[in-house]
NULUM-184534 format. One record per atom (N, C-alpha, C, O): residue in three letters; atom name; y, z, x. Coordinates in steps of 0.2 Angstrom, whole numbers. Each point is the difference from the previous one (the first is absolute). Layout:
% residues N
+---------+-------+-------+-------+-------+
: residuo : atomo :    py :    pz :    px :
+---------+-------+-------+-------+-------+
:     ALA :    CA :     Y :     Z :     X :
...
+---------+-------+-------+-------+-------+
This chain:
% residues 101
+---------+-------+-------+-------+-------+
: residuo : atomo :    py :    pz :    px :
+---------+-------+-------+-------+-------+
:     UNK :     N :  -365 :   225 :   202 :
:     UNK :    CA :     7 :     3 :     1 :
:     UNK :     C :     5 :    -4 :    -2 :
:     UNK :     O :     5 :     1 :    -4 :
:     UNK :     N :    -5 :   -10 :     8 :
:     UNK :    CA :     5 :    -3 :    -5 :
:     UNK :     C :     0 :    -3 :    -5 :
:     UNK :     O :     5 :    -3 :    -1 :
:     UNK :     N :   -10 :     4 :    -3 :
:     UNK :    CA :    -1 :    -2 :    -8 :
:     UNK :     C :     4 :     7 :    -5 :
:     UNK :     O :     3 :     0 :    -5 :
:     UNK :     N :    -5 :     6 :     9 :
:     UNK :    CA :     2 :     4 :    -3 :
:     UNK :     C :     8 :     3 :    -1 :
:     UNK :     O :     3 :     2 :    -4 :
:     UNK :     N :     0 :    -5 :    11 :
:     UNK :    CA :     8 :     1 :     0 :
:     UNK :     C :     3 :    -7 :    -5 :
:     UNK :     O :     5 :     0 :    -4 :
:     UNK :     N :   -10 :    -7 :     7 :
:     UNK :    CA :     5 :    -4 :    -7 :
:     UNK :     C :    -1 :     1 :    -7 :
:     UNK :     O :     3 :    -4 :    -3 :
:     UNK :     N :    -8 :     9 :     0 :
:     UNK :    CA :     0 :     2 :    -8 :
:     UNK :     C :     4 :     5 :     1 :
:     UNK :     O :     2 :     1 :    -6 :
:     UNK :     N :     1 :     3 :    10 :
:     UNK :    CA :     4 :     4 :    -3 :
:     UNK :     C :     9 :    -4 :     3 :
:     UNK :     O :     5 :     2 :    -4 :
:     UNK :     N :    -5 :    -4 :     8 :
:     UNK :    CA :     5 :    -4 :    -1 :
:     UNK :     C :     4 :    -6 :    -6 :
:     UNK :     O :     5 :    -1 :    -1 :
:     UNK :     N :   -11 :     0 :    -3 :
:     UNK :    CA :    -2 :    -4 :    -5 :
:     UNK :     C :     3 :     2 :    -7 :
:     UNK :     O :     3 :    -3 :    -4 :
:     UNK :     N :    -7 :    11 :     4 :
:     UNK :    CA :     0 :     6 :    -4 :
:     UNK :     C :     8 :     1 :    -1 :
:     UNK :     O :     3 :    -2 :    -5 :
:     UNK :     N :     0 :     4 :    13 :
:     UNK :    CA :     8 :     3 :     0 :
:     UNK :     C :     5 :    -8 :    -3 :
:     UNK :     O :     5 :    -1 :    -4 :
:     UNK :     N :    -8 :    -1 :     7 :
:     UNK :    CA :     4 :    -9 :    -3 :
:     UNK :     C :     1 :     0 :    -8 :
:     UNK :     O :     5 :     1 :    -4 :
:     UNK :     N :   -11 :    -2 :     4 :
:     UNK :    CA :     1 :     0 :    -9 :
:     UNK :     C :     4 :     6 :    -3 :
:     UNK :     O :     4 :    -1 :    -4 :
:     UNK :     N :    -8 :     6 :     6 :
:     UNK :    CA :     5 :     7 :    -4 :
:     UNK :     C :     9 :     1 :     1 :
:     UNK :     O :     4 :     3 :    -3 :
:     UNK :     N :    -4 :    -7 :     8 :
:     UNK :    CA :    10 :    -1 :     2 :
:     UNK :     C :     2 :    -6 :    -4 :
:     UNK :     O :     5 :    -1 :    -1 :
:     UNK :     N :   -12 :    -5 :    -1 :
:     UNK :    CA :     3 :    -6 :    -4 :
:     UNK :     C :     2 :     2 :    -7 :
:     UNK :     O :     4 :    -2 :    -3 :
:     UNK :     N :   -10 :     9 :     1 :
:     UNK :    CA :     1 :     0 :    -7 :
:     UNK :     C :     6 :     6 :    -2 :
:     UNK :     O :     2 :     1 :    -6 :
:     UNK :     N :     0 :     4 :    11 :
:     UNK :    CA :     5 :     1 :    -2 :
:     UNK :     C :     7 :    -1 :     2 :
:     UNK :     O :     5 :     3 :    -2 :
:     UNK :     N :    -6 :    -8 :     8 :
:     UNK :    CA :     9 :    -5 :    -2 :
:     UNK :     C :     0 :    -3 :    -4 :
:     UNK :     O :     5 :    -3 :     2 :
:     UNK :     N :    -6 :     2 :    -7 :
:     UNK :    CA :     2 :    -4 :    -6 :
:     UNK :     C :     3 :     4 :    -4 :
:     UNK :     O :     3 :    -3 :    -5 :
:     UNK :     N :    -4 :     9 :     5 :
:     UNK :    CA :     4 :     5 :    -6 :
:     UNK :     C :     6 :     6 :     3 :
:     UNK :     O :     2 :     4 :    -4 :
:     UNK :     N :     0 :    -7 :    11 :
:     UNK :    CA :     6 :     4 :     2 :
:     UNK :     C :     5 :    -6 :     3 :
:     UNK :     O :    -1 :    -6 :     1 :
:     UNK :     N :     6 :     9 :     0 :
:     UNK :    CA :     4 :    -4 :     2 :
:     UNK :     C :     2 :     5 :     5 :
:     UNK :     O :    -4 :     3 :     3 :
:     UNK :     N :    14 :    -4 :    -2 :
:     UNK :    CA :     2 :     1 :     7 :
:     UNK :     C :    -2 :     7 :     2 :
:     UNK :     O :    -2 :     2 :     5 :
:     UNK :     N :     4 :     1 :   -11 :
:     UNK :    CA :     0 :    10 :     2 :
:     UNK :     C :    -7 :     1 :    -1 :
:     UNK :     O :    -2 :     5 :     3 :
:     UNK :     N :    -1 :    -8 :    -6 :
:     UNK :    CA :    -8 :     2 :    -3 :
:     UNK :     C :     2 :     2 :    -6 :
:     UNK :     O :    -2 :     6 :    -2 :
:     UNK :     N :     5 :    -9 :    -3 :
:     UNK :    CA :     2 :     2 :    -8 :
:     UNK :     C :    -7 :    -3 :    -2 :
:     UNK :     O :    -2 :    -5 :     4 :
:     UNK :     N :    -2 :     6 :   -10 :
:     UNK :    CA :    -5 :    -3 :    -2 :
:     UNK :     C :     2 :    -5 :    -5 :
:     UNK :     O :     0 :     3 :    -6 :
:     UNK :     N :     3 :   -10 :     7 :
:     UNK :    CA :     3 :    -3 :    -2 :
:     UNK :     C :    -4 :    -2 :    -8 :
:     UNK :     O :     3 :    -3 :    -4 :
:     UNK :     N :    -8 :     4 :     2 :
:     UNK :    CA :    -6 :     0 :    -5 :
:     UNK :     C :     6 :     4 :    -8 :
:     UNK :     O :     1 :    -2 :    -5 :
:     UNK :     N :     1 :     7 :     9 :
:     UNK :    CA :     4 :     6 :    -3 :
:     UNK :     C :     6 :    -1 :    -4 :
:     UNK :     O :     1 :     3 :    -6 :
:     UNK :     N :     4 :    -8 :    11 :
:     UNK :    CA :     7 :    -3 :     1 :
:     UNK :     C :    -2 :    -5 :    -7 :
:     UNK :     O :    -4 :    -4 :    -1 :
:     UNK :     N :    10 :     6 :    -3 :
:     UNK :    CA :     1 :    -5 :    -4 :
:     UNK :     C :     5 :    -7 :     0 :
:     UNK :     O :     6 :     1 :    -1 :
:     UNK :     N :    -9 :    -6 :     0 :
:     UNK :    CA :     2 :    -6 :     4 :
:     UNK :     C :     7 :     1 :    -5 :
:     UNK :     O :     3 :    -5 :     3 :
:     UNK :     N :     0 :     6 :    -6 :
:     UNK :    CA :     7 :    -3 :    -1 :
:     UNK :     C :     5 :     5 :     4 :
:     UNK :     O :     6 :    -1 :     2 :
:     UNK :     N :    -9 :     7 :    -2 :
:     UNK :    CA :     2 :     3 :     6 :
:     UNK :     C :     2 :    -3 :     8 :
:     UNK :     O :     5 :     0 :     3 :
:     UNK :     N :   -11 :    -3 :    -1 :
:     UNK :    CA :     1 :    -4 :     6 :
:     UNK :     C :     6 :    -5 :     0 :
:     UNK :     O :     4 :    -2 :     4 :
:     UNK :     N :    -4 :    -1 :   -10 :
:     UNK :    CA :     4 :    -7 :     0 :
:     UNK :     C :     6 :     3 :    -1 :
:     UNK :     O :     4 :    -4 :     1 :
:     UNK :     N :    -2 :    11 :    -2 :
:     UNK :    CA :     7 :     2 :    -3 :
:     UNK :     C :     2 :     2 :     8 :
:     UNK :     O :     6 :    -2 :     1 :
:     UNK :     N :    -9 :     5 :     4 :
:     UNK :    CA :     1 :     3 :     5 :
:     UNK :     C :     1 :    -8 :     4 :
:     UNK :     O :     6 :    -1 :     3 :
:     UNK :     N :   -12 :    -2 :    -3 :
:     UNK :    CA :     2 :    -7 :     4 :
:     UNK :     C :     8 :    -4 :    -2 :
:     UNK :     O :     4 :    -3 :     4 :
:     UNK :     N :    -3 :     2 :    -8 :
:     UNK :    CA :     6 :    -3 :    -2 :
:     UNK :     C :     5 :     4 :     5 :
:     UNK :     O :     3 :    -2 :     5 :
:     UNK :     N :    -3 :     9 :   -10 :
:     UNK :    CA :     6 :     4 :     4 :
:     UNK :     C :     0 :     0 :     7 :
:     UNK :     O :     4 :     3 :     2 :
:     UNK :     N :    -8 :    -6 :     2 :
:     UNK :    CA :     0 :     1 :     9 :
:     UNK :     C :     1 :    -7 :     1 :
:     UNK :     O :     5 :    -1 :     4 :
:     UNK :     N :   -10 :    -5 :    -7 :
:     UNK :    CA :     3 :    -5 :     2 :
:     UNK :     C :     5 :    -3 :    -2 :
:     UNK :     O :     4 :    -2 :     4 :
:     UNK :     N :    -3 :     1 :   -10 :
:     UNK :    CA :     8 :    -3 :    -1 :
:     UNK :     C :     7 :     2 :     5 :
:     UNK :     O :     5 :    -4 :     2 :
:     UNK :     N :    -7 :    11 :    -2 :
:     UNK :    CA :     9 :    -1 :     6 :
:     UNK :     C :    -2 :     0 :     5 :
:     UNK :     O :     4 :     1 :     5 :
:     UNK :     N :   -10 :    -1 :    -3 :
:     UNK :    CA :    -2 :    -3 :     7 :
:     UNK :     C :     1 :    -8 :     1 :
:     UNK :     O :     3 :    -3 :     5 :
:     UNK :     N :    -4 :     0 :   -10 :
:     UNK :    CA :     0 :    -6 :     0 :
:     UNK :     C :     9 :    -1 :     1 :
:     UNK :     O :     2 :    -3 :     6 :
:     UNK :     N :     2 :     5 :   -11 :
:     UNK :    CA :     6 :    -2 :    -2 :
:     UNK :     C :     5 :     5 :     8 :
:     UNK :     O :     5 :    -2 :     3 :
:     UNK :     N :    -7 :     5 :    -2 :
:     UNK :    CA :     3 :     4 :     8 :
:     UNK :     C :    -2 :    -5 :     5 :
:     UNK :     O :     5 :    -3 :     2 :
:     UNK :     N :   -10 :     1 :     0 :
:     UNK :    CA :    -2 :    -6 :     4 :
:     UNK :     C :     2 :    -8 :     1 :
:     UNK :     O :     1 :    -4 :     5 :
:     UNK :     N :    -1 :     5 :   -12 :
:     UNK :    CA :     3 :    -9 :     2 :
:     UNK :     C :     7 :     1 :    -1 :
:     UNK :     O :     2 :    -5 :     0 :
:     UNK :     N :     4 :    11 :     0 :
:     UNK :    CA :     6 :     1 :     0 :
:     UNK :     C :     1 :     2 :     8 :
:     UNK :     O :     6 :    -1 :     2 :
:     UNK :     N :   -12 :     4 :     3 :
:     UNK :    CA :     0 :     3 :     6 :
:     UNK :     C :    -2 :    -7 :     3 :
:     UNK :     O :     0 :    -1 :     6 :
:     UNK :     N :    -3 :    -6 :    -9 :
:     UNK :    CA :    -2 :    -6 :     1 :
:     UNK :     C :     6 :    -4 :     2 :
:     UNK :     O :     2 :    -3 :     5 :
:     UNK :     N :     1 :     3 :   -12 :
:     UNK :    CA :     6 :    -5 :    -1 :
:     UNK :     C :     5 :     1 :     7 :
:     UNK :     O :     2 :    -5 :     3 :
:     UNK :     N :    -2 :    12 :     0 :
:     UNK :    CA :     5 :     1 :     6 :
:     UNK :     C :     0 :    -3 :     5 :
:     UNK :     O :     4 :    -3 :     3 :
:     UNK :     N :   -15 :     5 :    -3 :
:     UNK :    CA :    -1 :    -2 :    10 :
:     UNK :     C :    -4 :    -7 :     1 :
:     UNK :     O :    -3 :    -2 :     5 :
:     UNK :     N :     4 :     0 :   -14 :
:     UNK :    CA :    -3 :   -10 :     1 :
:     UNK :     C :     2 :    -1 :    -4 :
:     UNK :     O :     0 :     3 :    -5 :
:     UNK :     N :     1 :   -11 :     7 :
:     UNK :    CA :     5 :    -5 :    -5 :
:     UNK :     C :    -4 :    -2 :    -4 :
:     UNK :     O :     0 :    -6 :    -1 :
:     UNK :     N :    -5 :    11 :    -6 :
:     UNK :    CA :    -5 :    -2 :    -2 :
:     UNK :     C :     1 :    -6 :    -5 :
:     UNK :     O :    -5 :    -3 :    -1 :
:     UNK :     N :     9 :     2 :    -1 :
:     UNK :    CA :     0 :    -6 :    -3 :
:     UNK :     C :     0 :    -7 :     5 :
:     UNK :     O :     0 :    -5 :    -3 :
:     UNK :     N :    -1 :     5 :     7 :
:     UNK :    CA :     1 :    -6 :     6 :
:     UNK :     C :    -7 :     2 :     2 :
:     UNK :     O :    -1 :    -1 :     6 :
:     UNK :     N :    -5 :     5 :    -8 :
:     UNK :    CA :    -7 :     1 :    -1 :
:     UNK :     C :    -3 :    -3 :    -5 :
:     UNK :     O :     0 :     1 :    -6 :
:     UNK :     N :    -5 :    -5 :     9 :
:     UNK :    CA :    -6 :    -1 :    -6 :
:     UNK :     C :    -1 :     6 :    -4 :
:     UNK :     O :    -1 :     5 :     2 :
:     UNK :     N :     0 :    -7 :    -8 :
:     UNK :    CA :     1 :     5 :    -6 :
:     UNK :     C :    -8 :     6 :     4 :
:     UNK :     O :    -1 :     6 :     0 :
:     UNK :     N :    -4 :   -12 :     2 :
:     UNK :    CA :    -5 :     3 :     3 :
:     UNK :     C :     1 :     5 :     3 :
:     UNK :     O :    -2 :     6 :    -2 :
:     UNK :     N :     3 :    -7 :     5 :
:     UNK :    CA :     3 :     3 :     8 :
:     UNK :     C :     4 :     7 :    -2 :
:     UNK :     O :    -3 :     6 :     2 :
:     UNK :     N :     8 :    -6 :    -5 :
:     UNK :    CA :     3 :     4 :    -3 :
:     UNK :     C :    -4 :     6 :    -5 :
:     UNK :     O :     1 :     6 :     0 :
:     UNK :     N :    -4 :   -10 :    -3 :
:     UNK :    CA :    -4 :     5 :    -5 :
:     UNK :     C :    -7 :     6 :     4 :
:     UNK :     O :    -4 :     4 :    -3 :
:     UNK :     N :     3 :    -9 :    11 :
:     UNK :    CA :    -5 :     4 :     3 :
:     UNK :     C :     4 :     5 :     5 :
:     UNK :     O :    -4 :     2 :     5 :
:     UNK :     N :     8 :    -1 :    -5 :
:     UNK :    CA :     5 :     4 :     3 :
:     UNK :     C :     1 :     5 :    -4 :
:     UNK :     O :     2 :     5 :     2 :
:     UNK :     N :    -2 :    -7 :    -7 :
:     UNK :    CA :     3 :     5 :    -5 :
:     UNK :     C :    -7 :     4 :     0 :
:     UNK :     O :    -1 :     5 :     3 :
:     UNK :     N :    -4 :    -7 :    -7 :
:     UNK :    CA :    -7 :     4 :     1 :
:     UNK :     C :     0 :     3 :     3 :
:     UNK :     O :    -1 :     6 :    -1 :
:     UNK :     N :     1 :    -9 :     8 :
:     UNK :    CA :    -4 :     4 :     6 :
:     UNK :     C :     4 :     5 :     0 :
:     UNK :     O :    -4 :     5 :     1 :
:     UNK :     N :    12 :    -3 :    -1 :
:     UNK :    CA :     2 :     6 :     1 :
:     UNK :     C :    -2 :     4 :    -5 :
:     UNK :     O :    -3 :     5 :     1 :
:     UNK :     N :     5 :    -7 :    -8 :
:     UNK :    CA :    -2 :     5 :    -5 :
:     UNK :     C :    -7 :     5 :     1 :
:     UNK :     O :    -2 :     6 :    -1 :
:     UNK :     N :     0 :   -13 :     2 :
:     UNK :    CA :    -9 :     4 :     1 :
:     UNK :     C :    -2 :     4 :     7 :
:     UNK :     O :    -4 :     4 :    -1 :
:     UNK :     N :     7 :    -5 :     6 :
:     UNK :    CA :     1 :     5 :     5 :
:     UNK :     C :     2 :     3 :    -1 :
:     UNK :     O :    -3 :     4 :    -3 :
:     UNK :     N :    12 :    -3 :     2 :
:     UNK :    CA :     1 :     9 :    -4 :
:     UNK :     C :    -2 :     4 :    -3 :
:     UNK :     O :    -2 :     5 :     1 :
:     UNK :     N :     0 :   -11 :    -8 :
:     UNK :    CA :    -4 :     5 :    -7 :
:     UNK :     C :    -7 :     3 :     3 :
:     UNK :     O :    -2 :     6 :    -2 :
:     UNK :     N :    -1 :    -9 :     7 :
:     UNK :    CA :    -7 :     4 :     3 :
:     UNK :     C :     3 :     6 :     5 :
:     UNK :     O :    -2 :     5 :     0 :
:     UNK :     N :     6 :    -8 :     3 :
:     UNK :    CA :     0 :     7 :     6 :
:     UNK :     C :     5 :     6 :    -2 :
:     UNK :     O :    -1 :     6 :     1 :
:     UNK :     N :     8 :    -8 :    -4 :
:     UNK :    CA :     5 :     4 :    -2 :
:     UNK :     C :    -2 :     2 :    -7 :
:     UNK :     O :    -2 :     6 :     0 :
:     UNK :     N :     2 :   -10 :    -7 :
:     UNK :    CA :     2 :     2 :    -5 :
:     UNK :     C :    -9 :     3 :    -6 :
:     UNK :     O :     0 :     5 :    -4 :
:     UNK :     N :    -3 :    -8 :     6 :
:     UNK :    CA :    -6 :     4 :    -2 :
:     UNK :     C :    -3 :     8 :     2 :
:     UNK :     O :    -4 :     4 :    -2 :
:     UNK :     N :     7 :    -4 :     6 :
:     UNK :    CA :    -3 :     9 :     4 :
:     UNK :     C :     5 :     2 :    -5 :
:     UNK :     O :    -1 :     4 :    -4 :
:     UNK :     N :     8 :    -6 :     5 :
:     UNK :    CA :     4 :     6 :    -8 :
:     UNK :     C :    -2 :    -2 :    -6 :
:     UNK :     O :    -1 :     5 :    -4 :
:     UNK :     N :    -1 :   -11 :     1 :
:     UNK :    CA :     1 :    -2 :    -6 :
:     UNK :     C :    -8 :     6 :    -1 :
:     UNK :     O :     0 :     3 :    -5 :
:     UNK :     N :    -4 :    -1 :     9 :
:     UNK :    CA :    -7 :     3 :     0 :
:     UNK :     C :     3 :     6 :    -3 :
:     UNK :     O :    -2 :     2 :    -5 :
:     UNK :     N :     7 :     2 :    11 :
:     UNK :    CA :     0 :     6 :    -1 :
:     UNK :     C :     5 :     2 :    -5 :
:     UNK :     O :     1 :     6 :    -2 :
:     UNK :     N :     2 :   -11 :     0 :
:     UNK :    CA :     6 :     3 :    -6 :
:     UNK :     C :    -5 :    -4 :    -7 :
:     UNK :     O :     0 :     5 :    -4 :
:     UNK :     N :    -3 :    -9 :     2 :
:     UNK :    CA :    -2 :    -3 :    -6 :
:     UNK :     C :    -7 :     1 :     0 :
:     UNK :     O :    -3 :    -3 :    -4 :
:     UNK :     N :    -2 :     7 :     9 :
:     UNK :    CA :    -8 :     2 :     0 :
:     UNK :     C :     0 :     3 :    -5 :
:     UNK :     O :    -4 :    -1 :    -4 :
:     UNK :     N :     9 :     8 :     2 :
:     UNK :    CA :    -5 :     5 :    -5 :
:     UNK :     C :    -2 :    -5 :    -6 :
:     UNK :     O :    -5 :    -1 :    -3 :
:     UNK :     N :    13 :    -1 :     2 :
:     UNK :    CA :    -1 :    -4 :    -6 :
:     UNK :     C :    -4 :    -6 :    -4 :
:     UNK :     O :    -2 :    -1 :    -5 :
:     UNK :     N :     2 :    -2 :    11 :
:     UNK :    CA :    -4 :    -5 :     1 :
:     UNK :     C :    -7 :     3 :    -3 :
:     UNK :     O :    -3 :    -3 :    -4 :
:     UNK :     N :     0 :     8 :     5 :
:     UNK :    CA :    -7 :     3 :    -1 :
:     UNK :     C :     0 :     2 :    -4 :
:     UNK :     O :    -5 :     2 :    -1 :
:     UNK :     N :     9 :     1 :    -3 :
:     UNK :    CA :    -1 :     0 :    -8 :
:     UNK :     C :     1 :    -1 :    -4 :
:     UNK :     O :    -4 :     2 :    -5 :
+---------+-------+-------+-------+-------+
């Protein structure tokens, strides 16, 4: 009986390994998407993420009296939290069709 539940949890393991590699957020089958597509939509979201943020940065810290360090992982981190939770679910729903063909 437990030889038989861990092959098939082994089974489902694998079969979710081999097909997350070929979807991303929405389930686009990214195999499909062509890559200078990707790079044209990524610029267009990060750039004025980047350039909004350190202008929303400059306000609420004295970043130049920050380690350039320090500064530049502050800037990431917000970018890449917005871009995941806000700006990817629209960038999906406005730039998906096109994206796929």
């Amino acid at each position: 009986m437990n030889d038989k539940l861990m092959r098939k949890v082994s089974d489902d393991h694998l079969r979710h390994e081999n097909q997350a590699g070929s979807e991303d957020y929405k389930g686009f089958d990214t195999r499909q998407i062509k890559i200078w597509k990707q790079v044209l939509v990524t610029i267009i979201t990060v750039y004025p993420l980047i350039l909004l943020t350190d202008i929303a940065l400059s306000f609420l810290l004295p970043m130049e009296k920050l380690w350039p360090e320090v500064a530049l992982l502050c800037t990431v981190s917000i970018v890449a939290t917005v871009l995941v939770i806000f700006v990817m679910p629209c960038v999906n729903s406005v730039f998906g069709r096109w994206m796929m063909k």
